[in-house]
Backbone as ProteinMPNN parsed JSONL, in Angstrom:
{"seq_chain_A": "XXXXXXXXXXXXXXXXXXXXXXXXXXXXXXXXXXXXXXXXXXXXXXXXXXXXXXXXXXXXXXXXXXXXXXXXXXXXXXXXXXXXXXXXXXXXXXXXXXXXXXXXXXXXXXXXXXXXXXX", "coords_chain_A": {"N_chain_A": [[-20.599, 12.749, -6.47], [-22.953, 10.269, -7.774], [-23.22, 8.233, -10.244], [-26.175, 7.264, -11.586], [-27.931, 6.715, -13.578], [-28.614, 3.755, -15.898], [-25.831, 3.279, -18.739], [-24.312, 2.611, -21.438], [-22.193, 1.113, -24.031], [-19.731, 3.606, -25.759], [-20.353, 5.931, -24.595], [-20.071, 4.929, -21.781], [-16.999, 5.217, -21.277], [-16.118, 7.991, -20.876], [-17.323, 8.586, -18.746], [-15.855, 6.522, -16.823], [-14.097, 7.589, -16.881], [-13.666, 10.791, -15.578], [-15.078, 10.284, -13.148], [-14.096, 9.966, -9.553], [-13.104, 7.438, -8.502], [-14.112, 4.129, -9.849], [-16.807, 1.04, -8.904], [-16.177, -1.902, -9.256], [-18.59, -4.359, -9.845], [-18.103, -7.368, -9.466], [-20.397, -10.426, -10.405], [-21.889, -13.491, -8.766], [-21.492, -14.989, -11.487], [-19.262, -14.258, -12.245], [-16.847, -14.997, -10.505], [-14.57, -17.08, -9.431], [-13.364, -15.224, -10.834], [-12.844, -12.301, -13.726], [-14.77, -9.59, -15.195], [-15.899, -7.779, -18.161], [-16.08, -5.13, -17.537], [-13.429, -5.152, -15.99], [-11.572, -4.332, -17.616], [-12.115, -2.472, -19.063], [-12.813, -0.399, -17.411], [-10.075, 0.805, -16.239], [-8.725, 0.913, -19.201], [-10.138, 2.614, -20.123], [-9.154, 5.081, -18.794], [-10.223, 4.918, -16.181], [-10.044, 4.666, -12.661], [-10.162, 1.807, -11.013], [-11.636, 0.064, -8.934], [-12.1, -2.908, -7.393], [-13.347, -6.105, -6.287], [-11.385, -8.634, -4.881], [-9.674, -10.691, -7.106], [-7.618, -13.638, -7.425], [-7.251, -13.448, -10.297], [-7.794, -10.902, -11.588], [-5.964, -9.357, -10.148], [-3.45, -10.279, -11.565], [-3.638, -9.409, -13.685], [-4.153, -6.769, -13.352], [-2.074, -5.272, -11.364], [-2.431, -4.539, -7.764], [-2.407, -1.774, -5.906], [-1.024, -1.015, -7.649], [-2.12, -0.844, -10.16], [-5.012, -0.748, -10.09], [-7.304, -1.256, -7.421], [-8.318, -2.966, -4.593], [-10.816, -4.779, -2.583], [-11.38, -6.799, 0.122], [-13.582, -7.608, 1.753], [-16.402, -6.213, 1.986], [-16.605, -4.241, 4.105], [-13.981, -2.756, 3.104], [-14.377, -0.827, 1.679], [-15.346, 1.983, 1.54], [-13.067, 2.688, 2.905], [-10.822, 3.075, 1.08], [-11.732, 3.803, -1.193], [-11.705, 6.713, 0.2], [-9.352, 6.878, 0.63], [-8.277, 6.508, -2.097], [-9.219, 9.362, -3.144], [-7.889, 11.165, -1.53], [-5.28, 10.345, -1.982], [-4.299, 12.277, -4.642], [-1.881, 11.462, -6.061], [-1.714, 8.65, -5.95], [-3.691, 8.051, -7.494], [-3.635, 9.161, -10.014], [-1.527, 7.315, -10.649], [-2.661, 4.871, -10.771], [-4.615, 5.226, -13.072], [-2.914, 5.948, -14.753], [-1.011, 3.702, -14.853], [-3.052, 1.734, -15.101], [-4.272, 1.999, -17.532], [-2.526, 1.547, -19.757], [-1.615, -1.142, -19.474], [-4.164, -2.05, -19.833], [-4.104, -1.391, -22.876], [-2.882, -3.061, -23.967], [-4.918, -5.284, -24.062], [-6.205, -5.863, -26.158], [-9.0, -6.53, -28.272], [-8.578, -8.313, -30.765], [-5.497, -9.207, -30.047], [-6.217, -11.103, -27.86], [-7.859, -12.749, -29.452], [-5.775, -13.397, -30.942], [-4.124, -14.404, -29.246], [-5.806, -17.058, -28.139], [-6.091, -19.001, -30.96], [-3.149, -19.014, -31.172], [-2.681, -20.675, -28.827], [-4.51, -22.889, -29.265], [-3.236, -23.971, -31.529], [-3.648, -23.042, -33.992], [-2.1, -20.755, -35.471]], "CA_chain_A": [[-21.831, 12.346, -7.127], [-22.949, 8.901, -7.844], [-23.806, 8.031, -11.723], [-27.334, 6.227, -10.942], [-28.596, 5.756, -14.875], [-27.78, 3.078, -16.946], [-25.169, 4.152, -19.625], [-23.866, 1.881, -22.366], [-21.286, 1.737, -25.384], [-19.09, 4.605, -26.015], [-21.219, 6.625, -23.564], [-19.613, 4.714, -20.507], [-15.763, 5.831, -21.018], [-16.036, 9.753, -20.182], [-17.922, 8.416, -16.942], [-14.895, 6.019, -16.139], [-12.532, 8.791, -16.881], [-13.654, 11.778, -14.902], [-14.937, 9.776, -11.792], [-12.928, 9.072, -8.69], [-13.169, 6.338, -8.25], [-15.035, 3.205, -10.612], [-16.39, 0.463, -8.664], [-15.975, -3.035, -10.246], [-19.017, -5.434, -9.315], [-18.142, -8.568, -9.723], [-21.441, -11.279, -9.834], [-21.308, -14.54, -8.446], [-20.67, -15.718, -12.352], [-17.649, -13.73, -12.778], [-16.147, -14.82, -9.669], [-13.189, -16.193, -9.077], [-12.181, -14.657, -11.947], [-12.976, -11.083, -14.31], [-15.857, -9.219, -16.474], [-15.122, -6.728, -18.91], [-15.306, -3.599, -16.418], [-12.091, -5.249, -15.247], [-10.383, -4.178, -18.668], [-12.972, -1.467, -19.461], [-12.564, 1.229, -16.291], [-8.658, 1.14, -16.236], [-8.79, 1.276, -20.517], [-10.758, 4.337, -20.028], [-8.637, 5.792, -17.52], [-10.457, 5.125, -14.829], [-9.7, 3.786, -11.396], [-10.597, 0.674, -10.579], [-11.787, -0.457, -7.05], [-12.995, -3.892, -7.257], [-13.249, -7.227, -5.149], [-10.454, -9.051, -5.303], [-9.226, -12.234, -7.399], [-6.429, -13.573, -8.363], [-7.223, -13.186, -11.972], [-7.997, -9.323, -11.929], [-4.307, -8.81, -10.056], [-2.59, -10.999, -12.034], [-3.968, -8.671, -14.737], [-3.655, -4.832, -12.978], [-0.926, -5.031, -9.887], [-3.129, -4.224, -6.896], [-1.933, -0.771, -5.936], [-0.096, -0.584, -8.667], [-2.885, -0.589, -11.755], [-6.065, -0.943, -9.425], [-7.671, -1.408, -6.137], [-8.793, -4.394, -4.956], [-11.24, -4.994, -1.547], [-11.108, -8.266, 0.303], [-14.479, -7.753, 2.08], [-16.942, -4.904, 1.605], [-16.449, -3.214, 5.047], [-12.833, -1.759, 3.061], [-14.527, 0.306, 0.18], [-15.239, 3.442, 2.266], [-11.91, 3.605, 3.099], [-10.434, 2.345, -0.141], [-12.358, 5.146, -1.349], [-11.407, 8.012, 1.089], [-7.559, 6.999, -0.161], [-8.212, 7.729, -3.454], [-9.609, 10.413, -3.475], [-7.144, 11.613, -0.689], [-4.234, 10.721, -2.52], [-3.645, 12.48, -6.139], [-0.742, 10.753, -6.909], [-2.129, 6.897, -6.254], [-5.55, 8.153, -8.193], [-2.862, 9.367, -11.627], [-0.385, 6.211, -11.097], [-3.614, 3.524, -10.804], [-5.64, 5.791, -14.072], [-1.575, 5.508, -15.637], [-0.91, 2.081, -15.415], [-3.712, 0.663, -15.375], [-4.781, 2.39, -19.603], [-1.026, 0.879, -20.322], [-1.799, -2.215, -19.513], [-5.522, -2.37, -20.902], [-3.974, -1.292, -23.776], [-2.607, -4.4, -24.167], [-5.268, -6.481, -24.1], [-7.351, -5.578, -27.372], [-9.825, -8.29, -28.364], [-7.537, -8.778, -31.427], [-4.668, -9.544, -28.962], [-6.949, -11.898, -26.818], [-8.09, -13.818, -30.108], [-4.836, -14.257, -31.607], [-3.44, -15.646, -28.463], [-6.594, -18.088, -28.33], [-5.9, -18.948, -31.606], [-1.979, -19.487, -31.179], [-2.836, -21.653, -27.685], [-4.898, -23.795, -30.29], [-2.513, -24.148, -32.522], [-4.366, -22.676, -35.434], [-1.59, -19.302, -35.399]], "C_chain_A": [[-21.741, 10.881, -7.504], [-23.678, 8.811, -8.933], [-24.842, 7.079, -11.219], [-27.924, 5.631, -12.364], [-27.636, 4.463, -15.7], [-27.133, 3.325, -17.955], [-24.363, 2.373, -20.347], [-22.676, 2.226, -23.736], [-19.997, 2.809, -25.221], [-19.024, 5.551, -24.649], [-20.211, 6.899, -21.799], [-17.793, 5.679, -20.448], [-15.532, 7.285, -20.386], [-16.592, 9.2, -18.589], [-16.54, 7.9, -16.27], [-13.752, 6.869, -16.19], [-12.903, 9.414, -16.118], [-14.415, 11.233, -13.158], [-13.822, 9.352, -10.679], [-12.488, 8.028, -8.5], [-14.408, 5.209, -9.315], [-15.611, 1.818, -10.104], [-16.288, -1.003, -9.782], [-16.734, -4.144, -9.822], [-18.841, -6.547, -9.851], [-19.412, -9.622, -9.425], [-20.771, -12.269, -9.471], [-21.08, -15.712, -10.353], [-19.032, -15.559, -12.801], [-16.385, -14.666, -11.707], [-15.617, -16.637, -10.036], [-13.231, -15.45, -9.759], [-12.136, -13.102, -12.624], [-14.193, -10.728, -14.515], [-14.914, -8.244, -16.851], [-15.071, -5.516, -18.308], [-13.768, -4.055, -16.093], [-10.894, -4.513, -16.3], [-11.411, -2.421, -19.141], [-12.537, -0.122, -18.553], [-11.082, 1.123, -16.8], [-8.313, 1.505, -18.382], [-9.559, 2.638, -20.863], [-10.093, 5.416, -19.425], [-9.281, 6.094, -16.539], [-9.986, 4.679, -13.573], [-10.569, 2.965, -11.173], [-10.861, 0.119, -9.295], [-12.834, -1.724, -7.852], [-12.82, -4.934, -6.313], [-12.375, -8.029, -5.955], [-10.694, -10.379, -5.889], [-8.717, -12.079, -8.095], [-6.471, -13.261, -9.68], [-7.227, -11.705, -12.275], [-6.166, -8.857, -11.521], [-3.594, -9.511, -10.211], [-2.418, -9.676, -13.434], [-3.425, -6.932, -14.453], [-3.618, -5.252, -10.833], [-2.045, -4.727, -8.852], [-2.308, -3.061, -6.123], [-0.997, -0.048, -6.595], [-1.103, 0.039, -10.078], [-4.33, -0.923, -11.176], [-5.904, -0.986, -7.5], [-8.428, -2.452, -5.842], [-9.46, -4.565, -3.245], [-11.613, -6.653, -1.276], [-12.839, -8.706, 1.09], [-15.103, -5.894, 1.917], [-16.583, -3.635, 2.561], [-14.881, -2.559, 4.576], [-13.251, -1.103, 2.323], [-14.713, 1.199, 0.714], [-14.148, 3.85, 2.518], [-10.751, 3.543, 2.289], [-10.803, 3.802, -1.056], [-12.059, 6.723, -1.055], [-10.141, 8.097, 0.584], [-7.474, 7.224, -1.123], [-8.153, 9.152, -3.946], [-8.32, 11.895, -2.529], [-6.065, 11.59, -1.019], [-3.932, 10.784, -4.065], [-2.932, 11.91, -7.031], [-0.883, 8.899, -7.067], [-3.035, 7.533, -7.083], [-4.593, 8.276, -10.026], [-2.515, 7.996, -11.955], [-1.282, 5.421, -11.481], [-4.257, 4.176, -12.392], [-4.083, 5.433, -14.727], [-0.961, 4.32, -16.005], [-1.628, 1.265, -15.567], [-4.659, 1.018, -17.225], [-3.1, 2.166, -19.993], [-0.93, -0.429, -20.187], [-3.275, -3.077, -19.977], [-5.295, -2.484, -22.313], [-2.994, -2.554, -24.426], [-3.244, -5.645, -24.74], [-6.368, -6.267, -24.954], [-7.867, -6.94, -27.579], [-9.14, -9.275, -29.465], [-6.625, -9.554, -30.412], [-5.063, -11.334, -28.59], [-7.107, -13.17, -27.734], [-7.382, -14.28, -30.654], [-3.706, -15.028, -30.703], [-4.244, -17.003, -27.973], [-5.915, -19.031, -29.514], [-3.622, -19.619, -31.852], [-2.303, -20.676, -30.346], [-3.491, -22.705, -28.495], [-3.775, -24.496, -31.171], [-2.724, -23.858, -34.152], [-3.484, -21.553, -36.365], [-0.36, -19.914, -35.379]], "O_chain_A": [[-20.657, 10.3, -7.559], [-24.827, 9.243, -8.847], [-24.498, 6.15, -10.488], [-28.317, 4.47, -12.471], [-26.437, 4.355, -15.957], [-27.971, 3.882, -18.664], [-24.041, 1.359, -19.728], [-22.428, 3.324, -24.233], [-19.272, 2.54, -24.263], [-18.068, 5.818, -23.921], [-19.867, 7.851, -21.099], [-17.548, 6.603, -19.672], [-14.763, 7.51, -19.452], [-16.121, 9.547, -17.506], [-16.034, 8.554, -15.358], [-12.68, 6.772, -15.592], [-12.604, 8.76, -15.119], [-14.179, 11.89, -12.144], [-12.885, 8.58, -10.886], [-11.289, 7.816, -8.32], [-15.555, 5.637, -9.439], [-15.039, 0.95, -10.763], [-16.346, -0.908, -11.008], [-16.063, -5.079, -9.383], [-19.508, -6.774, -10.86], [-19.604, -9.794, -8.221], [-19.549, -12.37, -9.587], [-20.639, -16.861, -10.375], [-18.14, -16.225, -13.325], [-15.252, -14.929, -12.112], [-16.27, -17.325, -10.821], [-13.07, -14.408, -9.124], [-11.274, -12.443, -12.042], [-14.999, -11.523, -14.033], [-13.825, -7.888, -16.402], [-14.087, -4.799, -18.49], [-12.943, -3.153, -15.955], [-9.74, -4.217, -15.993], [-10.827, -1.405, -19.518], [-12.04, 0.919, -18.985], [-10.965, 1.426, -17.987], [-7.589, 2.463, -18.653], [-9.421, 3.434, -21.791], [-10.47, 6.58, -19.555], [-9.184, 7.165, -15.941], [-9.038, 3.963, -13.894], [-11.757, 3.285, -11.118], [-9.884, -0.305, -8.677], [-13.837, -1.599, -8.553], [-12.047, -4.651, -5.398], [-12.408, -8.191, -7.175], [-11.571, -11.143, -5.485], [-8.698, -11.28, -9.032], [-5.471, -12.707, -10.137], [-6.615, -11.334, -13.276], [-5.368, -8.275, -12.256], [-2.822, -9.749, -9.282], [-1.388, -9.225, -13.935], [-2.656, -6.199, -15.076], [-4.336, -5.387, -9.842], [-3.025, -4.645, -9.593], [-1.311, -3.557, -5.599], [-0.39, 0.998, -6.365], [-0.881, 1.032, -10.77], [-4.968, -1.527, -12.038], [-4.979, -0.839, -6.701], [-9.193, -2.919, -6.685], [-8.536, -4.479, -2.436], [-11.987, -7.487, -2.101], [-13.275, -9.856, 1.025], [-14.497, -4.829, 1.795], [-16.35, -2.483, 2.193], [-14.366, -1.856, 5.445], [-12.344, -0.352, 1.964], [-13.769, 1.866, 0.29], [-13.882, 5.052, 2.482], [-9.684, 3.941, 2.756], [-9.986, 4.643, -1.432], [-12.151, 7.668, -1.838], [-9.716, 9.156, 0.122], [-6.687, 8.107, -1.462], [-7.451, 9.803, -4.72], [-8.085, 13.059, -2.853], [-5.387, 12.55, -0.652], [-3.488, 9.842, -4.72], [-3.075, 11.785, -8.247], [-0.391, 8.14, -7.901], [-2.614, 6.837, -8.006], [-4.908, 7.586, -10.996], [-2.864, 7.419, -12.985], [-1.063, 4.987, -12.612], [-4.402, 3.175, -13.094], [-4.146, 4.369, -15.343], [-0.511, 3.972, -17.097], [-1.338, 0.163, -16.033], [-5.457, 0.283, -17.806], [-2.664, 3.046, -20.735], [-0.049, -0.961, -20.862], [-3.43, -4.248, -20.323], [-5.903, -3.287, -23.02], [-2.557, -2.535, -25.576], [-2.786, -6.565, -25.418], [-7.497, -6.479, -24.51], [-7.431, -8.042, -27.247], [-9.052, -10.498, -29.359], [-7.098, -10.595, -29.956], [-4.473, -12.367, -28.904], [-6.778, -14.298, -27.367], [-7.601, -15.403, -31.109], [-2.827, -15.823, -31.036], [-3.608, -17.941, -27.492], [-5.144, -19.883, -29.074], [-3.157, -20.473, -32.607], [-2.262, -21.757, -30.934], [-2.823, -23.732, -28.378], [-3.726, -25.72, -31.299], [-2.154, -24.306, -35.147], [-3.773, -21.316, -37.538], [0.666, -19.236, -35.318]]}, "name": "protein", "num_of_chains": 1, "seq": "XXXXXXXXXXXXXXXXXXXXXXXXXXXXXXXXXXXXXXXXXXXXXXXXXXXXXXXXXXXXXXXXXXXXXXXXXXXXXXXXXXXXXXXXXXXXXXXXXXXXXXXXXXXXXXXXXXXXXXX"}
């Protein structure tokens, strides 16, 4: 099944948990670099399939704590492997909410905050 409404807040996590797969659109502002799905699906325990850049698998390993497509024609079969293999679909939902859990907004602002020199 394919979640088609808009869902917000709280709401979203149960979706990124019990789906197979989550994908991760990146716009052309995000890019190179993240948005917050990038920390959001895998902090939920979801799986992550998104388009690659360096900044996202610097962040979650690329078959290690996500999935990462280099052009669109791989998400069908990016896709089919997930779902096809159990044990990548646990390890990517396992390391990648161990390494979200890392990066609380606390976290984020008190290493701003140090990099300043204000900390």
């Amino acid at each position: 099944a394919i979640h088609r409404t808009s869902t917000f807040g709280a709401a979203v996590a149960p979706l990124y948990a019990a789906a197979d797969v989550s994908l991760n659109v990146l716009d052309d502002l995000n890019l190179p670099g993240h948005n917050m799905r990038t920390f959001e699906i895998p902090g939920s325990g979801g799986v992550m399939l998104a388009r690659y850049t360096a900044e996202q698998a610097a962040f979650f390993a690329d078959g290690g704590a996500a999935l990462y497509y280099r052009t669109p024609a791989e998400i069908d079969g990016l896709i089919d492997r997930i779902q096809s293999e159990p044990d990548l679909a646990a390890r990517l939902r396992r390391n990648g909410q161990a390494i979200a859990r890392e990066h609380s907004y606390q976290r984020r602002a008190e290493t701003m905050l140090a990099e300043l020199g204000v900390r």
